[in-house]
Structure formats: structure tokens, C-alpha cells
C-alpha positions as CSV (number, residue, x, y, z in Angstrom):
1,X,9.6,15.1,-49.2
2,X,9.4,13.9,-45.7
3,X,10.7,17.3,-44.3
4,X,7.5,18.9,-45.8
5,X,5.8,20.6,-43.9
6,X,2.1,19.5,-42.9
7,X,0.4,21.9,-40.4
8,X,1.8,24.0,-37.8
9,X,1.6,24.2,-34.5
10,X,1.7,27.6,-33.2
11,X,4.9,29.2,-34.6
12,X,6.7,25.6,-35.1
13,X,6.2,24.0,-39.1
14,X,5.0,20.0,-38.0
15,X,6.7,17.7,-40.8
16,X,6.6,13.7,-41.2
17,X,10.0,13.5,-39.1
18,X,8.7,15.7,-35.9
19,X,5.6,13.2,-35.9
20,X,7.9,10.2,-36.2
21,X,10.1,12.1,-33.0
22,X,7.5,12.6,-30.8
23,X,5.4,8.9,-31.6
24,X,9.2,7.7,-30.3
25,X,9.6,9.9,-27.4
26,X,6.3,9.4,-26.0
27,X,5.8,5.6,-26.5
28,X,9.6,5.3,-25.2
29,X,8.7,7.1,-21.9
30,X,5.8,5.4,-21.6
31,X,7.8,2.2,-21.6
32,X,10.0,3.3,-19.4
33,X,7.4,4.6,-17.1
34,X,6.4,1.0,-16.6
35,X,9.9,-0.5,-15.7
36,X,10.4,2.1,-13.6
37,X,7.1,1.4,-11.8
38,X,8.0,-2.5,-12.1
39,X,11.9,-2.2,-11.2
40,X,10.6,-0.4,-7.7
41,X,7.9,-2.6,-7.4
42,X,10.0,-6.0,-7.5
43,X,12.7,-4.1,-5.4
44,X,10.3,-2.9,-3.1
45,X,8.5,-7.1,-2.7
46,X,12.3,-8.3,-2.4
47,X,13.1,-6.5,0.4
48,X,10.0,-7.7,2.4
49,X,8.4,-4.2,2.3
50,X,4.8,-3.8,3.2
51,X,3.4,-2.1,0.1
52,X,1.1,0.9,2.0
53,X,-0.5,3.6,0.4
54,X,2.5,6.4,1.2
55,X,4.8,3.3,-0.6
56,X,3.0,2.9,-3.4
57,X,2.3,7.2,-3.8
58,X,6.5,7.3,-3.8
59,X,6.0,4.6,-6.5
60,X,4.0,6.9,-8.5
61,X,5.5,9.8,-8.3
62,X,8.6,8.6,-9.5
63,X,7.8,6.9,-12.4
64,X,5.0,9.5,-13.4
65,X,8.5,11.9,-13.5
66,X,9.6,10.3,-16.7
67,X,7.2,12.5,-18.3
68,X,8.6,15.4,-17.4
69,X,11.8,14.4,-19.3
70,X,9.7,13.6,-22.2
71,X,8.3,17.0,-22.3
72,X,11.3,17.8,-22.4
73,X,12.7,15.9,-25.4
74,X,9.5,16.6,-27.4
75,X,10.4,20.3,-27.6
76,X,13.7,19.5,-28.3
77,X,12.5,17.7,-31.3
78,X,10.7,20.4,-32.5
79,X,13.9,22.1,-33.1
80,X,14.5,19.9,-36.1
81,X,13.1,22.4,-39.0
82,X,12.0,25.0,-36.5
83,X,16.0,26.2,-35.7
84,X,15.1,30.1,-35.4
85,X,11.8,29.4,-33.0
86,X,12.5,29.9,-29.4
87,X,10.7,28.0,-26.6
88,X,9.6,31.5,-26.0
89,X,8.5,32.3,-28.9
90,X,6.3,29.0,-28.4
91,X,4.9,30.1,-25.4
92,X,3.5,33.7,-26.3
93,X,2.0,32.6,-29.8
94,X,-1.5,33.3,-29.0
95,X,-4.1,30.4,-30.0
96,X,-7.3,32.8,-29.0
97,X,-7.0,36.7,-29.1
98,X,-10.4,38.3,-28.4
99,X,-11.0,41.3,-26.6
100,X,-12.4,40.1,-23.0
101,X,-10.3,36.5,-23.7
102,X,-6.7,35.5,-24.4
103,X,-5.3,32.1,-24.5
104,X,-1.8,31.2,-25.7
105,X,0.4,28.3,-25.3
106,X,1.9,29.2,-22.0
107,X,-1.6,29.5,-20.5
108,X,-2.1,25.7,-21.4
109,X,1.1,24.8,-20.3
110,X,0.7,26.4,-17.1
111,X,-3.0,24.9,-16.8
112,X,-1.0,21.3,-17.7
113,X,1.5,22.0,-15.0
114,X,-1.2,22.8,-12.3
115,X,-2.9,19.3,-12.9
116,X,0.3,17.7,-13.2
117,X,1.7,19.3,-10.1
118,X,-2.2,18.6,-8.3
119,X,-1.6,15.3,-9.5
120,X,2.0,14.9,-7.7
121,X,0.4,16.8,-4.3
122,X,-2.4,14.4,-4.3
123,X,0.2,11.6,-4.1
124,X,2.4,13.5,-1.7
125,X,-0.5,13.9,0.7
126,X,-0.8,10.2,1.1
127,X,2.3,9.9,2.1
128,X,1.7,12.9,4.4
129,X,-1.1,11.7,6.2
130,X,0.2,8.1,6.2
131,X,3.0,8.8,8.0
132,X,1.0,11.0,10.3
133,X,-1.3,8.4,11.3
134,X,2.1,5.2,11.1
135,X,2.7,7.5,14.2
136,X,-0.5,7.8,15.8
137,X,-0.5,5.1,18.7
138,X,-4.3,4.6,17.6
139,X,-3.8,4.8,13.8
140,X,-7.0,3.6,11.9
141,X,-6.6,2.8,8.3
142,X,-10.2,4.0,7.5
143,X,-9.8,7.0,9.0
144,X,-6.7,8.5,7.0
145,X,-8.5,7.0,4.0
146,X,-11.3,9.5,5.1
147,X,-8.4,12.3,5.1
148,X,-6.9,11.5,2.2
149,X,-9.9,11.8,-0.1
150,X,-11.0,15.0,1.7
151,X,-7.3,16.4,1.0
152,X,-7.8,14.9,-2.9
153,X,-11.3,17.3,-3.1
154,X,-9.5,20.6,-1.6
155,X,-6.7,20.2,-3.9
156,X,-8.5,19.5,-6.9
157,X,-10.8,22.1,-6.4
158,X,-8.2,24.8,-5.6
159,X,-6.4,23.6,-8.9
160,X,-9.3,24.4,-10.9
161,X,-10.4,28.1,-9.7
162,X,-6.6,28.7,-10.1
163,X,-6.8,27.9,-13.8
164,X,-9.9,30.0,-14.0
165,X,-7.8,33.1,-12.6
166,X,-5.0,32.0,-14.7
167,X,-7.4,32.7,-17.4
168,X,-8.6,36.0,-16.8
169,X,-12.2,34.3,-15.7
170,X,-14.0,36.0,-13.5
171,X,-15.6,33.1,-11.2
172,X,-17.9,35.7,-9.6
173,X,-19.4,36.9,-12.5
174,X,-19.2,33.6,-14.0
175,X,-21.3,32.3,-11.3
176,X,-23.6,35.3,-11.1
177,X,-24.3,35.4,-14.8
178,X,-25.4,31.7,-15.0
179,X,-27.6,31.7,-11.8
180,X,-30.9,30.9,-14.0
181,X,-29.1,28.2,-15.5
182,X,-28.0,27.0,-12.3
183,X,-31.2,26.5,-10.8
184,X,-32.5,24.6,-14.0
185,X,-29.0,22.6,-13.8
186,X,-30.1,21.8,-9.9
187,X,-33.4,20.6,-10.3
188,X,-32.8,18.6,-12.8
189,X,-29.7,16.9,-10.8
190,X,-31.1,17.5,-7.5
191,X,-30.8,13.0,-6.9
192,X,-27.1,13.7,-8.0
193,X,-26.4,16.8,-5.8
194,X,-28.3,14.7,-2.9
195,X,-25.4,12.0,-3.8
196,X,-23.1,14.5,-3.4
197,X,-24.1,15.9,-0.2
198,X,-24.7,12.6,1.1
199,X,-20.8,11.6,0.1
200,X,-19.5,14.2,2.2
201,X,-21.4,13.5,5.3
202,X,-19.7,10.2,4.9
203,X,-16.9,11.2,4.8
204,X,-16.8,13.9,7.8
205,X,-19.3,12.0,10.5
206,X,-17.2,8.3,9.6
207,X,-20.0,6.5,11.3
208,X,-19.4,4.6,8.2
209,X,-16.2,3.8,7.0
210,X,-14.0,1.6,4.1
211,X,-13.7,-2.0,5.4
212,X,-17.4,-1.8,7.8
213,X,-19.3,-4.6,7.1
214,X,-23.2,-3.4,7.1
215,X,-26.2,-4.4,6.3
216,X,-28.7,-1.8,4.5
217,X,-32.5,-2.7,4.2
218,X,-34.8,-0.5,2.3
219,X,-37.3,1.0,3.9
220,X,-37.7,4.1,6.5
221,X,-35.1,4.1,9.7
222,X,-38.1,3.3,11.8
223,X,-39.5,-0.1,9.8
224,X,-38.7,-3.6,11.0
225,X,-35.7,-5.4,9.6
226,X,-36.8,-7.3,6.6
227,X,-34.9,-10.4,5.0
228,X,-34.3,-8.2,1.8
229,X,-31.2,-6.7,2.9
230,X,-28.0,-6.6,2.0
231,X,-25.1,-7.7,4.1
232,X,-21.7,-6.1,2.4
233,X,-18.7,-4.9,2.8
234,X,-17.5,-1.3,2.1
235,X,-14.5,-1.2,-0.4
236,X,-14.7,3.1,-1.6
237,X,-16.5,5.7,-0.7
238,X,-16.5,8.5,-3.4
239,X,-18.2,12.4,-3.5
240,X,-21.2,10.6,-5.2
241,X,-21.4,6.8,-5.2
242,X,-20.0,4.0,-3.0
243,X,-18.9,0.9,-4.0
244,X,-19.4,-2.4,-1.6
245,X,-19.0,-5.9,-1.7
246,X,-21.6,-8.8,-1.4
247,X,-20.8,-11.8,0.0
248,X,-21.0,-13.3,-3.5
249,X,-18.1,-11.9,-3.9
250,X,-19.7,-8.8,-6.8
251,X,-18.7,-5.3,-6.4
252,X,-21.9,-3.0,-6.5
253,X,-21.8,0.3,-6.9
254,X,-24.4,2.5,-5.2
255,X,-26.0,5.9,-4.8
256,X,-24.3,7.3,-1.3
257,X,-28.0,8.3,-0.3
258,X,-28.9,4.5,0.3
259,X,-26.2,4.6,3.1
260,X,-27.7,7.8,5.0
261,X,-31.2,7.7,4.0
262,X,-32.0,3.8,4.3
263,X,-31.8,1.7,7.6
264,X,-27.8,0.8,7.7
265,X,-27.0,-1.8,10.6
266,X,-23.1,-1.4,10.9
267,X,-21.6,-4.9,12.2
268,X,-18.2,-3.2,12.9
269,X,-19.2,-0.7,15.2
270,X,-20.9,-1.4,18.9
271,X,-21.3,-4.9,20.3
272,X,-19.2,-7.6,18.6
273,X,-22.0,-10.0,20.2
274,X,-25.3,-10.6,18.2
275,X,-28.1,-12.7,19.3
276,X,-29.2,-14.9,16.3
277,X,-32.4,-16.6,16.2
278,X,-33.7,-20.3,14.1
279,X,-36.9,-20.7,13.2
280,X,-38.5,-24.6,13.1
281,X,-41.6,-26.1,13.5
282,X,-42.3,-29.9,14.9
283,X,-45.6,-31.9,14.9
284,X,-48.0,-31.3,17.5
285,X,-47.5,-34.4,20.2
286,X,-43.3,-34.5,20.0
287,X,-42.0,-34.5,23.0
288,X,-41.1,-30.9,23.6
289,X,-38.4,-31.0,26.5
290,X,-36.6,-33.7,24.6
291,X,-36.6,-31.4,21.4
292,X,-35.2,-28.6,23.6
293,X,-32.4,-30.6,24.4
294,X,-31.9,-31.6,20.5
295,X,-31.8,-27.7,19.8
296,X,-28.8,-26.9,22.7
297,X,-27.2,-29.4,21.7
298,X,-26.8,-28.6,17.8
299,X,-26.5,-24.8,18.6
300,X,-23.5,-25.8,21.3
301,X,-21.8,-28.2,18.9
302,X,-20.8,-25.2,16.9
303,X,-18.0,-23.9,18.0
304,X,-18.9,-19.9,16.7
305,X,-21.7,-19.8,19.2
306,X,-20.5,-18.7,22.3
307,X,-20.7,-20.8,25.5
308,X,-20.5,-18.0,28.2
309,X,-24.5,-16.5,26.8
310,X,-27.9,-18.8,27.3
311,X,-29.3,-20.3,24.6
312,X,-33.0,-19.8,24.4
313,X,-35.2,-23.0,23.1
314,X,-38.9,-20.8,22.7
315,X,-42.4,-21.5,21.6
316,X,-43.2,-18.9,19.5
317,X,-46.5,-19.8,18.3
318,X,-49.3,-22.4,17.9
319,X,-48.9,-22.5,13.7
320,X,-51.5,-24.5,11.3
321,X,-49.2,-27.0,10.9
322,X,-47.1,-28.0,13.8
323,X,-45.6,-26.2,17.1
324,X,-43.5,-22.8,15.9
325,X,-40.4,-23.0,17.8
326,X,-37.7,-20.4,18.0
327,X,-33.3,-21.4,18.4
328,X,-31.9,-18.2,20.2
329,X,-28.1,-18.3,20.4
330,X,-25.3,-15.8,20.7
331,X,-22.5,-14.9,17.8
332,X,-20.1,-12.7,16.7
333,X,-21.4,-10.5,13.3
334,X,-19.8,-12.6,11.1
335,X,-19.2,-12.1,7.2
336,X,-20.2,-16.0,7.5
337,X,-23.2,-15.6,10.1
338,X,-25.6,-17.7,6.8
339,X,-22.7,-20.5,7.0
340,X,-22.7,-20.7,10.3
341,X,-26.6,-21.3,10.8
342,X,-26.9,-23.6,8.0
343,X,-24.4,-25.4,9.9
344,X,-26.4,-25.8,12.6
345,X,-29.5,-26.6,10.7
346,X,-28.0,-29.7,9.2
347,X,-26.6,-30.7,12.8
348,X,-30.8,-30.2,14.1
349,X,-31.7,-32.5,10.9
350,X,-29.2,-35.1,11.9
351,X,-30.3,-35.3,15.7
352,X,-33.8,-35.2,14.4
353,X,-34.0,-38.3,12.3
354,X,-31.8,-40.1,14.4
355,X,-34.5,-39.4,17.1
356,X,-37.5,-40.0,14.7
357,X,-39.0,-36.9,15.7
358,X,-40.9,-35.4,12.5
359,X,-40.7,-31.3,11.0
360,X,-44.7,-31.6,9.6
361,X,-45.8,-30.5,6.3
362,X,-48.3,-28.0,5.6
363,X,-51.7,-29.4,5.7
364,X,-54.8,-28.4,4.4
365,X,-58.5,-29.9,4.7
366,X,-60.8,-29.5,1.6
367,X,-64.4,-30.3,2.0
368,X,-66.6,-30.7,-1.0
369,X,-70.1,-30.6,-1.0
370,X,-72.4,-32.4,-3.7
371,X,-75.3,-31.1,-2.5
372,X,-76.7,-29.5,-6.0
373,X,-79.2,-27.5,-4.7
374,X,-76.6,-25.9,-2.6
375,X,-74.4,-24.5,-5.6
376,X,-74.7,-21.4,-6.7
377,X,-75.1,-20.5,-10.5
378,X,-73.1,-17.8,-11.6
């Protein structure tokens, strides 16, 4: 009863017991697959090995290997009630027989074994390029991930027109027939093909790069910095999207055209040096010179701000309310810059009450008139 058979795939006869084989085999190697990967891994963390990204593509192609062997074994168990059926005979039974298309089970398997083996060179080419760039006296970890996803592309891409060709699919014509629909496609996804273009110009011109910390403010290139923007930090770069993250510690994931079309400020790149600014406002009458000194003091009590540059105590403007005064100080771009100047905000409150010298509230004056004859009926 359980030996009946109940479908067929290609030339084999699938019974209960082929299903209950291949369940086995495949949830066995994919068990084994993981202690594999874990066995390497502990070895790997006892022996005080830096896990790098070459290490961790050995990992991976070892214990994606098991699969192979399971392949393996699966056709083996196919033998069971299928004694006379050669692997060959397997191979050539033909799934799809039309006249301009053929597709048999050695054209899948082949097509399996070029993603498998893209898969495999993907991983090898980290470990390529990593060592290439171990080597390098100035090695930079952003820019081999830049070469190692521009490797992942060509590879992937050569992968799939050679399964077209496999397949007797003419990519020419393919591409020439479907040129109307092509257009409509691209104006429809013209934001996403923007994306797309945008990714790769990332990637090649690596002014920015995984690990810059930037800043992005919306608005043209040529508009003033606005205190909408976003200070992150770059985790991945992909062909379409990029994925950063906020100081709160939340992974966004964003259209690449915000990095090349919006106003990025990268704090990795150039001057480590930034000139930071605190706005404040006293009461008309303080005494200025001693609030001056207040101000250096509290900005030179921290110890981020550095020494060796002026600090700048300025009058910025005459406001409604009190004199508008402006705390220039030097820094490095800091993820913490915020902490930093909240820090010193709390030391200029402390100074200030223990001076008794007063930040004024805003004031208004509000006349009313009760003159009747002077209201106007509406």
C-alpha cells in the first residue's frame, strides 16, 4: 500500500516511501548544515580568530556543501521502485517540448547548478578581495565592501543571461520584441530605475561609503542647513535602497536618490574639526563681559571642546525679549555632538543661577482700549 505509486516525476513513479526518503534527507542535511556552520564557528571563536568577511565566506561555503551530498542521496533514493531509470534517463525526460522551446530536467539542473555555483563564487570573491585588500598597506574596509557588491552584480548578472542561452532564449530578440513594453515598464518605474542609477553611482564615486556618518537635509544642494536633518550612520548600501542608522538606535531604510539628490554633509570625510554654535538670550542690563566669561568657562569645562581654537562669546542680535547671544566653540563631528552641547547647557544654567543673572521670558504688551466709539462693528 505504501509502495503505491502517487504521481510521477519525470520518468521516476513518487510513492509514500520516496516522500518519506527525501523529507529525511533534506531535513537531516539541513541539520547538519547548521552544526557544521556552528562546529566552525565555535572553533573558529576558540582560537581567537577575528571573524572577517573572507572567514565567515569559508564558513559558508563549507557548510552550504552539505547540500550537494544531499542531492546526491535524494537521487539515490529515487532508485527505490524506480530500479530500471537511469540518472540519464532523468535528465533527458523532457518537461516542455514545443517547437521554438525545450526544457527538460537537465536544463533545470544545470540552471540550479549555475545559481548554486554563482552562489559559491559570490562567497569566494570575498575572500578574494579580502585578502587583496589584508594586503594592501592602506586597506579600507568600505572600500572592498564597495568591490565586493560590484563583483556580487557582475556575477549574478552573467549567471542569468547564461541560463537564458542555456535555454535557447534569444536575449536580443527578447529585448527587441518587448521594447514597447519596456518603455511603458520605465515610465512607470522611472523613481525605481532613478534608485537604481543612483545605487551605482554610490557605489563607483565612494564619496559615500558603509560606516560614514552623515547628515542629509531635504531641500536643494544650494538651501541653508535646516534643523530637520538627519544625522546617521551608513550600515548597507544596495543597487536600490540604503539602509542607515539614527542615533536612536532604528535602522531606516531609504531610497538611494535621498543620498545623491538631497544636501548630504559627510562627517567622516574632510576636517575632523567643526565649529559648533549655542544660542541664548539674557535680560537686557546683565552685565555682558561677566556673562562672556560664564560662557568660556562652561564651553572650556568640557573636555570635547578643544583648547588649541578660540571660543567666540557673540551678540547676535537685539531680540524682543532679551540680548541674543551666540557660544562659538570648536569639536570633533561626533555621533554624540547633541550630548555634548546639552552638556554644556546645563554647566551655563549652573553658573547662571549661581550668579543670579536671569534667561528672560518672552513678553508681550497688550493695550486695550474702551473707548466705544472707537470699535468697529463688524
Amino acid at each position: 500500500m505504501l509502495s503505491t505509486t502517487l504521481f510521477s516525476l519525470g520518468p521516476f513513479k513518487i510513492c509514500f516511501w520516496n516522500l518519506v526518503f527525501l523529507t529525511l534527507i533534506f531535513f537531516i542535511a539541513a541539520i547538519l548544515k547548521r552544526i557544521v556552520h556552528r562546529f566552525l564557528k565555535k572553533y573558529v571563536e576558540t582560537a581567537n580568530i577575528n571573524m572577517e568577511g573572507r572567514r565567515v565566506a569559508w564558513l559558508k561555503l563549507i557548510s552550504q556543501s552539505v547540500y550537494l551530498l544531499a542531492i546526491y542521496l535524494a537521487f539515490l533514493s529515487l532508485k527505490f521502485n524506480n530500479k530500471l531509470i537511469t540518472f540519464q534517463d532523468f535528465l533527458n525526460f523532457k518537461l516542455i517540448d514545443l517547437k521554438s522551446f525545450h526544457l527538460n530536467f537537465f536544463d533545470i539542473f544545470v540552471i540550479l547548478t549555475i545559481f548554486f555555483a554563482s552562489r559559491i563564487l559570490v562567497n569566494f570573491s570575498k575572500i578574494v578581495i579580502g585578502r587583496k585588500f589584508r594586503k594592501a598597506a592602506n586597506s579600507d574596509i568600505s572600500t572592498e565592501y564597495v568591490y565586493v557588491k560590484i563583483a556580487k552584480y557582475f556575477i549574478y548578472v552573467f549567471a542569468i543571461i547564461f541560463c537564458l542561452q542555456i535555454l535557447d532564449v534569444d536575449v536580443t530578440l527578447l529585448l527587441t520584441g518587448s521594447a514597447a513594453l519596456l518603455v511603458g515598464i520605465g515610465l512607470g518605474l522611472q523613481d525605481v530605475f532613478k534608485d537604481v542609477f543612483a545605487g551605482f553611482v554610490l557605489l563607483f564615486e565612494g564619496n559615500l561609503r558603509v560606516g560614514d556618518i552623515v547628515e542629509i537635509t531635504s531641500g536643494s544642494k544650494n538651501s541653508t542647513k535646516s534643523s530637520s536633518g538627519i544625522v546617521a550612520k551608513i550600515v548597507k548600501i544596495n543597487v536600490r535602497t540604503s539602509q542607515i542608522q539614527t542615533r536612536e538606535g532604528n535602522v531606516l531604510i531609504i531610497p538611494n536618490t535621498r543620498l545623491t539628490q538631497e544636501q548630504v554633509e559627510n562627517w567622516s570625510h574632510g576636517s575632523e574639526l567643526t565649529r559648533f554654535i549655542i544660542n541664548l538670550t539674557v535680560e537686557y542690563g546683565a552685565n555682558t563681559e561677566l556673562i562672556k566669561r560664564l560662557l568660556k568657562q562652561a564651553a572650556l569645562a568640557h573636555p570635547k571642546v578643544k583648547k588649541s581654537h578660540p571660543i567666540l562669546v557673540r551678540l547676535a542680535n537685539f531680540g524682543d525679549s532679551g540680548l541674543e547671544l551666540e557660544l562659538v566653540f570648536w569639536a570633533d563631528q561626533s555621533w554624540d555632538i547633541n550630548n555634548y552641547k546639552s552638556e554644556i547647557r546645563f554647566e551655563i544654567d549652573r553658573l547662571f543661577r549661581e550668579y543670579e543673572i536671569k534667561i528672560p521670558y518672552p513678553k508681550r504688551d497688550i493695550l486695550m482700549n474702551s473707548d466705544k466709539e472707537n470699535l468697529i462693528e463688524k
